[in-house]
C-alpha positions in Angstrom: 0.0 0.0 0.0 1.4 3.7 -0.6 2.3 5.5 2.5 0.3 8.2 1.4 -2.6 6.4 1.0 -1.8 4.2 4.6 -1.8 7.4 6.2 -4.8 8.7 4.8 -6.8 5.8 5.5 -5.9 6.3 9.4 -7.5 9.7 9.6 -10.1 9.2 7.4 -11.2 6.0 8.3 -11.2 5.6 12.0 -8.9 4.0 13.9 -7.8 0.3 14.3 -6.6 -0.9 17.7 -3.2 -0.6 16.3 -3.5 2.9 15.1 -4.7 4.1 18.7 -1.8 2.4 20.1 0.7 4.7 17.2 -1.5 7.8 18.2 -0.6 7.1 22.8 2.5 4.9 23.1 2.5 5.1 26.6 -0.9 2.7 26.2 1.2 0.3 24.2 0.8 -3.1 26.3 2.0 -7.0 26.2 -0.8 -8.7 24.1 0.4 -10.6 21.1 1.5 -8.3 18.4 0.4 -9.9 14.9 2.6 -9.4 11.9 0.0 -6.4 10.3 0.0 -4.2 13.9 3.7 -4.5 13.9 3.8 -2.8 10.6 0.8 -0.6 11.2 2.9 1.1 14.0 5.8 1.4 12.4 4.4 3.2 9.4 3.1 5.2 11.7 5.8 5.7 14.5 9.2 5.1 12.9 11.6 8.0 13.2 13.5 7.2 9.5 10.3 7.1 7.8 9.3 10.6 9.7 12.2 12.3 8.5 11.0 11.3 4.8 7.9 12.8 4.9 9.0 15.9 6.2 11.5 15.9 3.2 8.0 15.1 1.4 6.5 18.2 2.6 9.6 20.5 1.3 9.4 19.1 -1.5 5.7 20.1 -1.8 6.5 23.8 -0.6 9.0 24.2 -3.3 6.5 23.2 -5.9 4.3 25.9 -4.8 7.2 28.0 -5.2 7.8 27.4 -8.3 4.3 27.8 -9.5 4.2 31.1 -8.0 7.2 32.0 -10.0 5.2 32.2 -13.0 3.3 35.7 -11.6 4.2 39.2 -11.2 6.4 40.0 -7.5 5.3 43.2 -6.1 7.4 45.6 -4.0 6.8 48.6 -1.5 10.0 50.5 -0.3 10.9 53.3 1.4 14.3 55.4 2.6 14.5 58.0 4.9 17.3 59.5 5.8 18.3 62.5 8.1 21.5 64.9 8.0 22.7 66.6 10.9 25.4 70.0 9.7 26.7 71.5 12.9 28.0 74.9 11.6 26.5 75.2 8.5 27.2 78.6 7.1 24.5 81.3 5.7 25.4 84.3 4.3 23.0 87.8 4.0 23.3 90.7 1.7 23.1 94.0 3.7 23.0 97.6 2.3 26.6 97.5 4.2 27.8 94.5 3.4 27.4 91.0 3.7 26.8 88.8 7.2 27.8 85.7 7.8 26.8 83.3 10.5 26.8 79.6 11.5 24.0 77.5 12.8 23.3 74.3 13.5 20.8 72.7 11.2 19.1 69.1 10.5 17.5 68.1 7.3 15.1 65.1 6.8 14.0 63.5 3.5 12.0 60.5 2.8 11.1 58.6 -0.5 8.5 55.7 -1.2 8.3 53.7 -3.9 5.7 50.5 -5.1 7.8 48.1 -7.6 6.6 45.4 -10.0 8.3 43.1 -12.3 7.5 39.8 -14.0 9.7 37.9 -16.3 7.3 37.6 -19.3 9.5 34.9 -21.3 12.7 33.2 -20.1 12.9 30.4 -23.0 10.2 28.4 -21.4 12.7 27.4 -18.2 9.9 28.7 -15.4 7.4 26.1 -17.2 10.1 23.5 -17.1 11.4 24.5 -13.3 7.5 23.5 -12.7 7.4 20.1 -13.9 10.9 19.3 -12.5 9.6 20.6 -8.9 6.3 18.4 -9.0 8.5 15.1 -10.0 10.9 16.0 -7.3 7.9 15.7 -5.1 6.9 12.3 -6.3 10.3 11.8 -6.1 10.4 12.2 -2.3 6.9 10.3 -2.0 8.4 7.1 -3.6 11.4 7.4 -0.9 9.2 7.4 1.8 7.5 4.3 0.3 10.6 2.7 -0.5 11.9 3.3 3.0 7.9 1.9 4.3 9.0 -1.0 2.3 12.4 -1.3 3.9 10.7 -1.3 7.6 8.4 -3.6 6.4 11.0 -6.5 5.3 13.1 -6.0 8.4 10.0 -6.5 10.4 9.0 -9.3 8.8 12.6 -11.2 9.3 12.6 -10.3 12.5 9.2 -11.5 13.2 10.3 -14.9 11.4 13.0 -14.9 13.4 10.7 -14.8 17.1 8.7 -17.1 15.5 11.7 -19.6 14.9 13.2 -19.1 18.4 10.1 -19.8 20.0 9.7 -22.9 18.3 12.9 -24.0 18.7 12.9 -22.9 22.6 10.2 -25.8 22.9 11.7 -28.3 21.1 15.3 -27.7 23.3 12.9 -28.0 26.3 11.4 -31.5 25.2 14.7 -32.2 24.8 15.9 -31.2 28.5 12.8 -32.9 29.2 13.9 -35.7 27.8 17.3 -35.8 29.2 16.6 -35.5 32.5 14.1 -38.5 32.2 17.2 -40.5 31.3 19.1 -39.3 34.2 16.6 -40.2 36.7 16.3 -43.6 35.2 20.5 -44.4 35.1 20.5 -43.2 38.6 18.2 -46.2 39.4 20.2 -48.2 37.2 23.1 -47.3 39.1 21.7 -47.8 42.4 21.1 -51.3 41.7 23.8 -51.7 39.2 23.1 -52.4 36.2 24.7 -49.1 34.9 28.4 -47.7 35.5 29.0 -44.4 37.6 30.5 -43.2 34.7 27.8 -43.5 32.2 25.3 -41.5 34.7 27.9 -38.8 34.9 27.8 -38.4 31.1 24.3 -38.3 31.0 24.8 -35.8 33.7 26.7 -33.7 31.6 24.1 -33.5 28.8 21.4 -32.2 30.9 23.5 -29.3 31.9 24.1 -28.9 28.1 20.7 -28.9 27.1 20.0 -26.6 29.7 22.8 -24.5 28.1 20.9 -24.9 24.9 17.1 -23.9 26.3 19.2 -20.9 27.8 21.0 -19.5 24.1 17.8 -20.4 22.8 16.0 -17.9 25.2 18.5 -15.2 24.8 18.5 -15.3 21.1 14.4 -14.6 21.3 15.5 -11.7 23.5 17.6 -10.5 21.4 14.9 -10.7 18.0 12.7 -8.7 20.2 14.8 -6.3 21.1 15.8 -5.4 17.2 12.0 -5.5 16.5 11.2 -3.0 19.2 13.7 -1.0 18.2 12.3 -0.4 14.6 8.8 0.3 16.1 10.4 2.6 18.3 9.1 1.1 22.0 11.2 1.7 25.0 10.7 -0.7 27.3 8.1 -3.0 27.5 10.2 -6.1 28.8 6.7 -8.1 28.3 6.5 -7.5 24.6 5.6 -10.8 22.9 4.2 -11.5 19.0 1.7 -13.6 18.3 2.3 -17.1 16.5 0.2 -17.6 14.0 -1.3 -21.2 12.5 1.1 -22.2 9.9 -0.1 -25.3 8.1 2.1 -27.5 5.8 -0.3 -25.6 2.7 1.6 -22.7 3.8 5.0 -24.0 3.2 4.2 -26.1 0.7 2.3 -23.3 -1.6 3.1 -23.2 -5.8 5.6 -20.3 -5.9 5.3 -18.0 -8.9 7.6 -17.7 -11.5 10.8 -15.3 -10.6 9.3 -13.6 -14.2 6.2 -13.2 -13.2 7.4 -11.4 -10.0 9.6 -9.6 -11.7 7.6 -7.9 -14.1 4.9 -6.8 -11.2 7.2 -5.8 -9.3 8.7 -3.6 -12.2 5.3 -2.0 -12.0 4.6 -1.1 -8.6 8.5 -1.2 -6.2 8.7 2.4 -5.7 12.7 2.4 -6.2 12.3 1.8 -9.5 9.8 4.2 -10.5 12.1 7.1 -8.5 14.3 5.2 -10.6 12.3 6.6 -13.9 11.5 9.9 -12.7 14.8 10.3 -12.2 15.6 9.6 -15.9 12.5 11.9 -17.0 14.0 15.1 -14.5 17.3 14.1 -16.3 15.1 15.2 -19.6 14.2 18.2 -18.2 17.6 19.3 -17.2 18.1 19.0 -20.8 15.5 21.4 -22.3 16.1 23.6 -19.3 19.7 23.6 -20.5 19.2 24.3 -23.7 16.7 26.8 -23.0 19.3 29.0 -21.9 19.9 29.9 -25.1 16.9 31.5 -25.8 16.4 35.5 -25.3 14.0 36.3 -21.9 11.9 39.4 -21.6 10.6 40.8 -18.2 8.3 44.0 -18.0 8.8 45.9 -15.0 6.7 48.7 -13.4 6.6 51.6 -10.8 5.5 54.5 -8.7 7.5 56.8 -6.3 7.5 59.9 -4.8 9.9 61.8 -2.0 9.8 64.7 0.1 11.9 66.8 1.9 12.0 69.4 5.1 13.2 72.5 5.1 10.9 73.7 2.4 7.8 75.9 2.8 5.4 73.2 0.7 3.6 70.8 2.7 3.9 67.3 3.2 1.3 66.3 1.2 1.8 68.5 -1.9 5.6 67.5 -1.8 4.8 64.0 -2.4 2.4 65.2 -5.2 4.6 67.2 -7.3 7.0 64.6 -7.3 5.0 61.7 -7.6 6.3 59.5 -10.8 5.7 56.6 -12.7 7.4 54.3 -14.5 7.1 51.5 -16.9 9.9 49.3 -18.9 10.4 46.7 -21.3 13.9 44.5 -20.9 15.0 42.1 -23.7 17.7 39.7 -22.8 19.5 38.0 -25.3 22.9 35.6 -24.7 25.5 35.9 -26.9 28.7 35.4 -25.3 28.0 33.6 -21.8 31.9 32.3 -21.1 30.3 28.7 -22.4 28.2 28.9 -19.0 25.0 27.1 -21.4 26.8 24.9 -23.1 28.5 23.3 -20.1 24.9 22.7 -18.2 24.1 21.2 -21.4 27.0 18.7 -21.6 26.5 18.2 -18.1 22.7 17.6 -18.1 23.1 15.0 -20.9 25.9 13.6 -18.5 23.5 13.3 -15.6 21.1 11.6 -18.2 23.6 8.9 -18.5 24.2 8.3 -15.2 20.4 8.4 -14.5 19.9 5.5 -16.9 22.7 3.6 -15.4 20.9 3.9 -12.0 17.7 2.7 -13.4 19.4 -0.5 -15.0 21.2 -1.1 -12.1 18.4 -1.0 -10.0 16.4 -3.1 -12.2 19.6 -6.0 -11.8 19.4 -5.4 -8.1 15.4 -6.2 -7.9 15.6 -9.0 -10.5 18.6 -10.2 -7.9 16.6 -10.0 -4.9 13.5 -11.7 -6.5 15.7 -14.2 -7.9 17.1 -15.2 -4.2 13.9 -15.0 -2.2 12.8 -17.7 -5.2 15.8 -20.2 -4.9 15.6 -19.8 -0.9 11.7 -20.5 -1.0 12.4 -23.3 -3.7 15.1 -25.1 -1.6 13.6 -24.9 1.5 10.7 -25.9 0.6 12.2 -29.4 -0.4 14.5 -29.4 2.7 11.4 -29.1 5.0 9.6 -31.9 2.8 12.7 -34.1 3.4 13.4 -33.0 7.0 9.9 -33.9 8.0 10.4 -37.4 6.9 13.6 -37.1 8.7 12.2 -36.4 11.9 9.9 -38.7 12.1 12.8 -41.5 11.3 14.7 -40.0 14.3 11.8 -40.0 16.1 11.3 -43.1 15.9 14.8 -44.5 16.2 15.4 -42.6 19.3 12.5 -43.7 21.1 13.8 -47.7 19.9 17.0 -46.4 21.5 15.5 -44.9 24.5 13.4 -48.4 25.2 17.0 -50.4 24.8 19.2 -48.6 26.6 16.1 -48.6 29.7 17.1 -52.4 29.4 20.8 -52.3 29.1 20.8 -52.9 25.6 22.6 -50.1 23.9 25.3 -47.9 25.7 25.5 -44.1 26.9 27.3 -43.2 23.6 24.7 -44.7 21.1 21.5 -43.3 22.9 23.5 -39.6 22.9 24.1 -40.2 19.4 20.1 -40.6 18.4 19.1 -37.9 20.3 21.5 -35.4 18.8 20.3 -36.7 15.5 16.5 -36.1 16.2 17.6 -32.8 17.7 19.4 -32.0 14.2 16.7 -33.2 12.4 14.0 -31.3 14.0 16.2 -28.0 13.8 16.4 -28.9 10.2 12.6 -29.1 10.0 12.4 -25.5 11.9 14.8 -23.6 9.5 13.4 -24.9 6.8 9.7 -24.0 7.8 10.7 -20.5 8.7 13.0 -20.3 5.3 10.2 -20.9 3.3 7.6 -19.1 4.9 9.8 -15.5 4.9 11.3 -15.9 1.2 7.1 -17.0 -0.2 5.9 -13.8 2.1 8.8 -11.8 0.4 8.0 -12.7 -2.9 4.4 -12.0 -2.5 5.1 -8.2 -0.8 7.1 -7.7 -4.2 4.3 -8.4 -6.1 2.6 -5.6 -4.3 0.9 -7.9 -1.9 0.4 -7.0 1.9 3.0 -9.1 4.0 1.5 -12.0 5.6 2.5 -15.2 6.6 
């Protein structure tokens, strides 16, 4: 889904449980996060993906800018200034003579003027600024959704991830389960001896190691967590859990598309590669803007003034009017030597176009790339898992044969530590390939412009 349109559907359509959460964090409390409130708060909470929409919103000011660019700017200034002569000298004419004598005088004059200029034709290059602004804004909305995107397959992984661990932190516990089962039976083997001291310390020894295990397992799940609140941005919450959904073998086992058919959808709606395009299409405009500055520009300009003075006998008012003016003027701009200024924005521009379809290729090879993993991982692991299952019900059973001899003295210490740390490697198997599956076939469907789900 588009940011935008995420975004928009939150205030205009009421709020979710998840959405009243991203509105009051501080009500944000241990239920079972699904997969789709995880990412519902982090669209709407994440600091990275704040940041881009504020660069969304510049983006948007300066295409208002530029669209006000084509009008007329208007003007008012005024200048006042005052002089101060400390012996300023006047002379009179007498019958006798002349007089002289020296005062101290301060003189005051003010203008005011109303200005108005508008660049009639520049070669087109307003028009042009225009459309280069508005794709710069799409521009900056396809980042945000690429970076939406982004948050949205690091959640998922790590979502996987807790979903993995918690599995596997249930089958180490059956495990240390089942050790310590063992134990208790070769200590009453020992007591009446049919089992050597030395066996029981051994099996001794594996407890405390699957106990080691249940433990990494644990603080592994922690750690998942951790890096999952982190990209929802909670502090805290030490009781923060995900909820596990019902994942059937259908799941796993679903027909995976073709890595063409992905590929072309995904050509069509993964924001990077439109930004990708516009990119190339600014490029264009860069180009004609370029060579637009070739072209002659004329502006009209316009204005009306007036000034006054003290020290005169004529009012304030009249002043003003008997030196009221107006103005009006025509100015034609036309390059002919520019010190090769044009034609080295022009080189460059058709530079920039290269590059910009070098980007777009590139980025086409990276997305084919990525597609082309998430298929082989979903492909193999789908087979592991089919394999593994058979696997672990073979170990299963074998162990449990094991288990039932060695109760009887029938098979030694070694042998029985050797089946269970083959079931144990089987069902791990089993787990990573489950999980494998499930994240590369969610993947694949998100780039199809699919909502992630498992």
């Amino acid at each position: 889904m588009n940011l935008k349109m995420f975004l928009c559907a939150l205030v205009v359509g009421g709020y979710s449980q998840t959405a009243v959460l991203a509105q009051d964090s501080l009500s944000v409390g241990g239920f079972p996060w699904t997969l789709q409130q995880c990412v519902d708060y982090a669209l709407v909470n994440n600091l990275q993906l704040k940041q881009n929409l504020i660069s969304k919103r510049q983006s948007d000011i300066d295409v208002v800018q530029q669209r006000a660019a084509l009008f007329p700017s208007l003007s008012f200034s005024t200048n006042h200034n005052t002089s101060w002569r400390p012996w300023s000298e006047s002379t009179v004419n007498l019958s006798s003579g002349t007089m002289t004598s020296t005062s101290s005088t301060v003189n005051y004059n003010g203008s005011y003027g109303l200005n108005a200029s508008w660049t009639v034709w520049n070669g087109g290059r307003n028009i042009k600024n225009l459309e280069k602004s508005k794709l710069s804004a799409e521009m900056s909305d396809l980042e945000a959704d690429q970076t939406a995107n982004s948050i949205q397959e690091q959640i998922t992984q790590y979502y996987v991830q807790i979903l993995y661990q918690t599995e596997a932190i249930s089958v180490n516990e059956a495990v240390l389960s089942a050790s310590k089962l063992q134990r208790d039976r070769a200590k009453q083997m020992v007591e009446v001896g049919s089992l050597a001291h030395a066996d029981l310390a051994q099996l001794e020894a594996q407890v405390s190691q699957d106990e080691y295990s249940v433990v990494n397992a644990q603080t592994q799940l922690e750690n998942f967590k951790l890096q999952l609140k982190q990209i929802l941005e909670l502090i805290g919450y030490d009781d923060f859990s995900v909820s596990t959904p019902n994942i059937s073998d259908e799941k796993v086992l679903v027909v995976l598309p073709t890595k063409e058919a992905v590929f072309q959808e995904a050509l069509r709606v993964r924001p990077e590669i439109r930004r990708n395009q516009l990119s190339l299409e600014s490029a264009d405009l860069d180009i004609d803007i370029a060579r637009r500055g070739y072209y002659p520009s004329v502006s009209l300009s316009a204005g009306i003034g007036s000034s006054h003075s003290s020290g005169l006998d004529t009012a304030f008012t009249k002043q003003l009017r008997r030196n009221l003016s107006n103005s009006v003027g025509v100015t034609v701009s036309v390059p002919i030597f520019d010190n090769r200024q044009n034609k080295s924005n022009l080189e460059k521009s058709r530079l920039a176009k290269e590059s910009s379809q070098i980007a777009l290729q590139n980025a086409e090879k990276e997305l084919y790339s990525q597609i082309e993993s998430y298929w082989l991982n979903a492909r193999n692991a789908q087979h592991q898992y089919i394999a593994a299952k058979a696997n672990v019900e073979s170990m299963q059973e074998s162990y449990d044969l094991l288990s039932e001899q060695f109760r009887l003295g029938l098979k030694n210490i070694v042998e029985l530590t050797t089946g269970k740390n083959n079931l144990l490697q089987a069902e791990q198997t089993l787990l990573q390939s489950k999980y494998t599956a499930l994240l590369n076939i969610a993947m694949l469907r998100f780039y199809q412009g699919n909502p992630i789900q498992l």
